[in-house]
KOLLO-977712 format. One record per residue (C-alpha): chain; residue number from 1; x negated, y negated, z. Coordinates in Angstrom, 1 decimal. Example, Ala and Ser with C-alpha at 12.3 -4.5 7.8 and 13.67 -1.06 7.14 Angstrom:
% residues 2
  ch    i    east   north      up
   A    1   -12.3     4.5     7.8
   A    2   -13.7     1.1     7.1
//
This chain:
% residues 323
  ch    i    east   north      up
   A    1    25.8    31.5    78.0
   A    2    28.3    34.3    78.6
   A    3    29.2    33.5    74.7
   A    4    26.0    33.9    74.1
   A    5    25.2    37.1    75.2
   A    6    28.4    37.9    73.7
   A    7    26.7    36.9    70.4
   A    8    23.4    38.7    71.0
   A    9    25.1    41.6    71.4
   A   10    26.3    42.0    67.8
   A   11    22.8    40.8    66.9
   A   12    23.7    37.2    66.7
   A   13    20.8    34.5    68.1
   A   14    19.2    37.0    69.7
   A   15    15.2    38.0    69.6
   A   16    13.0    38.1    65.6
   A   17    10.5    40.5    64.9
   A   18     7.7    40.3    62.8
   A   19     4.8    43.1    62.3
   A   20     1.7    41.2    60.4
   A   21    -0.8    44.2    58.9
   A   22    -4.6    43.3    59.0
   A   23    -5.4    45.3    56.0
   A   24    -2.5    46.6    53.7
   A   25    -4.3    49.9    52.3
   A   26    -5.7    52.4    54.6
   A   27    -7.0    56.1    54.0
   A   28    -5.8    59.2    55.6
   A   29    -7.5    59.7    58.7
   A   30    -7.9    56.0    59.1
   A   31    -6.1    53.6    60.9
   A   32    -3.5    50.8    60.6
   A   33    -4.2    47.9    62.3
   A   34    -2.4    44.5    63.2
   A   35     0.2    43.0    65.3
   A   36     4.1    42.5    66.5
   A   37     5.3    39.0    66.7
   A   38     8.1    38.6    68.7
   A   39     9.7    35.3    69.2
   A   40    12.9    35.4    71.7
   A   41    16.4    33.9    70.9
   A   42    18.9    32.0    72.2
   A   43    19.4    33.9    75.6
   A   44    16.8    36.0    77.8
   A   45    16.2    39.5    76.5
   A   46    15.4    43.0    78.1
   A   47    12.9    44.1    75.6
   A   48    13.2    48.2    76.8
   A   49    10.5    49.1    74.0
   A   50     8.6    48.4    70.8
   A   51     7.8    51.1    68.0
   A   52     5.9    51.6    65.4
   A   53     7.0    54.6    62.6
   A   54     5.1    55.4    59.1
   A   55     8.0    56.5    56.7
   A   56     7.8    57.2    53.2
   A   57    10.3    58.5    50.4
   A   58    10.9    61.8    50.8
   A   59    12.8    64.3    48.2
   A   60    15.0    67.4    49.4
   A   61    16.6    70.0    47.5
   A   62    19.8    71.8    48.7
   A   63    23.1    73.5    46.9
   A   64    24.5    70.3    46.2
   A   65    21.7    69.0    44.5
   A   66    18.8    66.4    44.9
   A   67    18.4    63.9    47.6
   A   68    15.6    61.1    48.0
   A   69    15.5    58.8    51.2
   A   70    13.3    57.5    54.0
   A   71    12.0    60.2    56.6
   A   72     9.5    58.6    59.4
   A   73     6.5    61.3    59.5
   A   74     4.4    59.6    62.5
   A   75     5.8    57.3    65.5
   A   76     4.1    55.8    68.1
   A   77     5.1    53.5    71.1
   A   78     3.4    50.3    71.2
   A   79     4.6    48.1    74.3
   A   80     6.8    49.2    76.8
   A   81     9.5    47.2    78.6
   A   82     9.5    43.5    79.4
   A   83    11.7    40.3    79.8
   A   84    11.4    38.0    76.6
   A   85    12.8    34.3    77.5
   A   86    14.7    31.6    75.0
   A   87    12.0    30.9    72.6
   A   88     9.6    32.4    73.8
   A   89     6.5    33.6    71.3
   A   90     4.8    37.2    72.1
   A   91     2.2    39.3    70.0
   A   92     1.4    42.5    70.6
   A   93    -1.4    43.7    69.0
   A   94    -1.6    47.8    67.4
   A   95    -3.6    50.0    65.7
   A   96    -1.9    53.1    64.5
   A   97    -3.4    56.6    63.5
   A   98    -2.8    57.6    59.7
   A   99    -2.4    61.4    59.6
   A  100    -5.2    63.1    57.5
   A  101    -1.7    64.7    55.5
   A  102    -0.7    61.1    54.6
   A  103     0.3    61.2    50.7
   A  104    -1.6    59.0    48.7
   A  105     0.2    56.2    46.7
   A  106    -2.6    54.6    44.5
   A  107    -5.7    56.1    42.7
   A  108    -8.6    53.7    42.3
   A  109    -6.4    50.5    43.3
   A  110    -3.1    51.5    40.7
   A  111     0.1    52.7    42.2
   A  112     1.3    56.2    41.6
   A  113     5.0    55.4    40.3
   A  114     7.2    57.2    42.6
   A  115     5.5    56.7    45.8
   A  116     6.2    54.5    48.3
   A  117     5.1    54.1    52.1
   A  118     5.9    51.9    55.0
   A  119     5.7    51.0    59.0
   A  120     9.0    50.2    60.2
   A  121     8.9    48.5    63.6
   A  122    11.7    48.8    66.3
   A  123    12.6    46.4    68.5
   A  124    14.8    48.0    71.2
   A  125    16.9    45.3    73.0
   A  126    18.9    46.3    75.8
   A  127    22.4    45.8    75.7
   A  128    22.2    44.4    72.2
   A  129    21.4    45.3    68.6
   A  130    18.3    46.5    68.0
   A  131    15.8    44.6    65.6
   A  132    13.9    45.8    62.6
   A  133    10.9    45.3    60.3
   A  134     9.7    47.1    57.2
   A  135     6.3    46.9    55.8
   A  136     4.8    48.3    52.5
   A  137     1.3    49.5    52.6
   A  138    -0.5    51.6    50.2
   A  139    -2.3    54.8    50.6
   A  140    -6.0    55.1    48.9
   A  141    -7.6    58.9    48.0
   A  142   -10.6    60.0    50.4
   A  143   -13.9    60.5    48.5
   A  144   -13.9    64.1    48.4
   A  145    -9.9    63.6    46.9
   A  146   -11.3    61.1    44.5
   A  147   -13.7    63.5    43.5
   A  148   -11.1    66.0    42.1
   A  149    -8.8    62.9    40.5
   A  150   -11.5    62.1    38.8
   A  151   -12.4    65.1    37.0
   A  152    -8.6    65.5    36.1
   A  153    -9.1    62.2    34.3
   A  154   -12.4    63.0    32.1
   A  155   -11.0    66.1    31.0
   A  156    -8.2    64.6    29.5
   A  157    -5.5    65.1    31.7
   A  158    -2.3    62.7    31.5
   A  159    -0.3    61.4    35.0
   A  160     3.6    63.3    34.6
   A  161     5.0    62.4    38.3
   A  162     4.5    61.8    41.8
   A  163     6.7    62.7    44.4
   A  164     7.1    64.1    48.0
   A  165     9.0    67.8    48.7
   A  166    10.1    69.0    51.7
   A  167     8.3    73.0    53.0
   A  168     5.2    74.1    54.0
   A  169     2.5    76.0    52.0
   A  170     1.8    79.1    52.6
   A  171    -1.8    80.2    53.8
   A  172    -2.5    76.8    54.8
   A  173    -2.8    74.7    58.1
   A  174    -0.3    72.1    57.1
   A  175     1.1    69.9    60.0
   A  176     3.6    67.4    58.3
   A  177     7.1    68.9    56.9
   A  178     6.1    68.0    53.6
   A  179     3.6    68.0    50.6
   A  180     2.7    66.0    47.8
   A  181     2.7    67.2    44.4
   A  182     0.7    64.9    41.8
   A  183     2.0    66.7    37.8
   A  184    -0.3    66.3    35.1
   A  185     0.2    66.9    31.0
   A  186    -3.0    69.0    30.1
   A  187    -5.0    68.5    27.6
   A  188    -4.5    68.6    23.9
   A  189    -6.2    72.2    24.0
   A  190    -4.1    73.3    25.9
   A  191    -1.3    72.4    24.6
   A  192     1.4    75.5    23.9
   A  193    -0.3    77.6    26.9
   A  194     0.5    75.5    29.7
   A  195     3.5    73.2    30.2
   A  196     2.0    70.7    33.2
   A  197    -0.4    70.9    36.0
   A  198     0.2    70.2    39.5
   A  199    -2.2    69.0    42.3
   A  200    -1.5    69.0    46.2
   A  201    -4.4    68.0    48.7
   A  202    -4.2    69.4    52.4
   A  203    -6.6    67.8    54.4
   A  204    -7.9    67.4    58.2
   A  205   -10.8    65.5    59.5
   A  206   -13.5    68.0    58.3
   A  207   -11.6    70.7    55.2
   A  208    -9.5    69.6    52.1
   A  209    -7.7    72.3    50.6
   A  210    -6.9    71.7    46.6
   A  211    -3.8    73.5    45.3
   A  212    -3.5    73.8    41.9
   A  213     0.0    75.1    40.0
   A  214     0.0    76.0    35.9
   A  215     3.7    76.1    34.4
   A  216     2.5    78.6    31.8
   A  217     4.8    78.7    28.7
   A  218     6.3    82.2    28.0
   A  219     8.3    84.0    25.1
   A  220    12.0    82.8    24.1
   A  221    11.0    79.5    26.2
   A  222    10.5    81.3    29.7
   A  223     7.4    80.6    31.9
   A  224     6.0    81.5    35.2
   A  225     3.4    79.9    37.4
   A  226     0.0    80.4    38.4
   A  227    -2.1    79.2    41.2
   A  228    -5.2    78.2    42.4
   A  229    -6.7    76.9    46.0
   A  230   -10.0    75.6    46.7
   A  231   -10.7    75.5    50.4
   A  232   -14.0    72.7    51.2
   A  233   -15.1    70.9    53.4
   A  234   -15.0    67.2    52.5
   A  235   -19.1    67.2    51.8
   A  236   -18.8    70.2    49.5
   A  237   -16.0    68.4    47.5
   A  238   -18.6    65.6    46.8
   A  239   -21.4    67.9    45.4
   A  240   -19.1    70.5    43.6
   A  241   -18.1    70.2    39.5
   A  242   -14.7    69.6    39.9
   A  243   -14.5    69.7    36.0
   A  244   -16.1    72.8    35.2
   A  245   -13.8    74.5    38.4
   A  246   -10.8    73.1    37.0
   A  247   -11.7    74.4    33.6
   A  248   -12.6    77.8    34.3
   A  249    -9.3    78.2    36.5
   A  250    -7.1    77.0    33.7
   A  251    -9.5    79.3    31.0
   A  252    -8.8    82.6    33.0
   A  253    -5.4    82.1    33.5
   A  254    -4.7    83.5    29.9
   A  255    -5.1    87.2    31.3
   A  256    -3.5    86.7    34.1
   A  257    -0.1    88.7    35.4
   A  258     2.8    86.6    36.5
   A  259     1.8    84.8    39.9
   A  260    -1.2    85.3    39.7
   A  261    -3.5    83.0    41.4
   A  262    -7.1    82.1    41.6
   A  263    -9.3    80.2    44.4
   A  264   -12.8    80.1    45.8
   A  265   -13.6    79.2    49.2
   A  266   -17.5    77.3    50.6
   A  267   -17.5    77.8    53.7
   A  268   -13.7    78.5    55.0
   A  269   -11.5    81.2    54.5
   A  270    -9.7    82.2    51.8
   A  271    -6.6    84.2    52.8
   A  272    -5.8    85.4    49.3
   A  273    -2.6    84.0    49.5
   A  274    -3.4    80.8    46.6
   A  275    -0.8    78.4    46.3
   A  276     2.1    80.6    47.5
   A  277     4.7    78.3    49.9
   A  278     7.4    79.2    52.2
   A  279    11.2    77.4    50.7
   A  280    12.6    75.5    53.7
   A  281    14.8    74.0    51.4
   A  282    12.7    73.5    48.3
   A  283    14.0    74.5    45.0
   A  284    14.3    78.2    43.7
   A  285    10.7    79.8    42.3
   A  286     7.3    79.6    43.1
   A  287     6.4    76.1    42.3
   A  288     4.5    74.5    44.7
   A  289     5.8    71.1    43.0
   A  290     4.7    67.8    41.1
   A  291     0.7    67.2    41.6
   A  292    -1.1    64.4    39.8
   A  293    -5.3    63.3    39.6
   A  294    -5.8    60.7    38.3
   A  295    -9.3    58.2    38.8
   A  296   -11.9    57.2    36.3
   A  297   -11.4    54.0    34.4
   A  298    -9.3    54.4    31.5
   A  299    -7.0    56.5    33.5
   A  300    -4.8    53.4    34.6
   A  301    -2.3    53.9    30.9
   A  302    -1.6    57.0    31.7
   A  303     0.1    56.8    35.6
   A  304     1.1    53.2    36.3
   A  305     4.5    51.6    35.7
   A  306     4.8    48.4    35.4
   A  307     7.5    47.9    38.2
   A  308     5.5    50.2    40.5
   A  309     4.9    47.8    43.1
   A  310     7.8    45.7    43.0
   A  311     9.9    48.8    42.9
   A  312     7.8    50.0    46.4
   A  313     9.1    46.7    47.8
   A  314    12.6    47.0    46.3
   A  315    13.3    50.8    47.9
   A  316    12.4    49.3    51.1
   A  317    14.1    46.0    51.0
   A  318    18.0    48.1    51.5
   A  319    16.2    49.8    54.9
   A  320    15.0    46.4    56.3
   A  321    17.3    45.0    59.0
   A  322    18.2    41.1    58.4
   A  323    16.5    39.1    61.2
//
């Protein structure tokens, strides 16, 4: 036995974890639910805690350049401390909070290459290794998000990139450390004006702010970026013309200054500040990063890889501990 805790203590016979979603796609706002399944070793264990953190893949920008790993956003306790005997079979069921900030990682059921989410489970085992599990689940758009996504798509827009930066918008009530930026191709009539669009959604349980960036081509190859915010509440998204907003935006911005920006707000405030983000470590210039919309049928071409999902699964796979 004494050899056997010996073991257990480099990880060796001791306790397997298992986390078992109900439902692998949730909303923001929503809820993950499902349950732990522990099944104990070869020795009694002090089980001192179990817990449950979202994580997702996160890109940060310093001097010596670009780095892209794991950072857990939301963690939450799930069972406190108990004895687990030799063999012995436990489930402990959960249901976990999504933050309304939560990135989204598939439009209308297609991945968005170059996102990826997860709930890693902890096992803490006194006086021993601690055990792991890392799940994959996806991320679907609210209704009033959809709404936007889908107007991108009937006007012609074309999915660039999908990614995660580090910072905080200016002017807006953002609560995680990060944002994501959805980049679009415009339209062919467009085409010489503006180099890509980008697309951020802010969102709490009753306003979604919609951040829109133009690259605008300049002289000699040169650019500059101009911004727009829409500040709604999530009825208001449903019942506005996403289209003809989006349009008019990217119309006026031909005699517009550098920076300029652009917004409306129904109902909220609008701060005047559209768009504009404070750094905290996000790369030099205005750009409030890579946005995509994507949403109506026929969209699907123009944002999915084919490895998309498997290459969700393979990013995690390096994180997972071996049971």
């Amino acid at each position: 036995m004494v050899f056997k805790r010996l073991l257990g203590a480099f990880g060796v016979g001791g306790p397997s974890v298992d986390t078992v979603l109900a439902v692998s796609r949730v909303s923001p706002g929503g809820s993950l639910t499902g349950e732990v399944r522990i099944k104990g070793g070869d020795f009694e264990a002090e089980i001192e805690h179990i817990t449950l953190g979202l994580v997702t893949r996160i890109e940060t920008e310093h001097s010596e350049g670009e780095h892209t790993g794991l950072g857990e956003f939301f963690r939450t306790e799930v069972s406190g401390p108990f004895k687990l005997g030799v063999g012995e079979e436990r489930t402990v069921p959960f249901q976990v909070p999504v933050p309304w900030e939560t990135p989204l990682t598939e439009v209308q059921g297609q991945p968005l290459n170059g996102m990826a989410m997860g709930v890693r489970t902890e096992l803490a085992i006194a006086k021993a290794v601690d055990k792991g599990d890392l799940d994959p689940f996806s991320v679907a758009a609210l209704p009033s998000q959809e709404a936007v996504l889908v107007a991108f798509s009937r006007l012609g827009f074309h999915f660039k990139s999908a990614d995660l930066e580090t910072g905080h918008l200016y002017g807006v009530q953002q609560r995680l450390p990060f944002y994501q930026e959805i980049e679009f191709y415009p339209p062919a009539q467009y085409s010489g004006r503006i180099n890509e669009v980008e697309l951020t959604f802010v969102a709490d349980a009753g306003r979604l702010d919609v951040i829109l960036e133009a690259d605008k081509r300049g002289g000699h190859g040169s650019g500059h970026d101009s911004f727009g915010r829409f500040q709604v509440t999530h009825e208001q998204a449903l019942q506005m013309d996403w289209a003809a907003e989006i349009t008019g935006w990217l119309d006026g911005l031909a005699g517009q200054h550098h920076g300029a920006s652009y917004g409306a707000s129904y109902g909220g405030h609008d701060d005047g500040h559209h768009g504009h983000h404070e750094h905290h470590g996000h790369r030099g210039g205005p750009g409030m990063g890579a946005v995509v919309a994507a949403g109506a049928a026929g969209m699907v071409g123009g944002f999915v890889a084919a490895e998309a999902i498997d290459e969700i699964g393979d990013f995690f796979e390096g994180d997972e501990e071996e049971e």
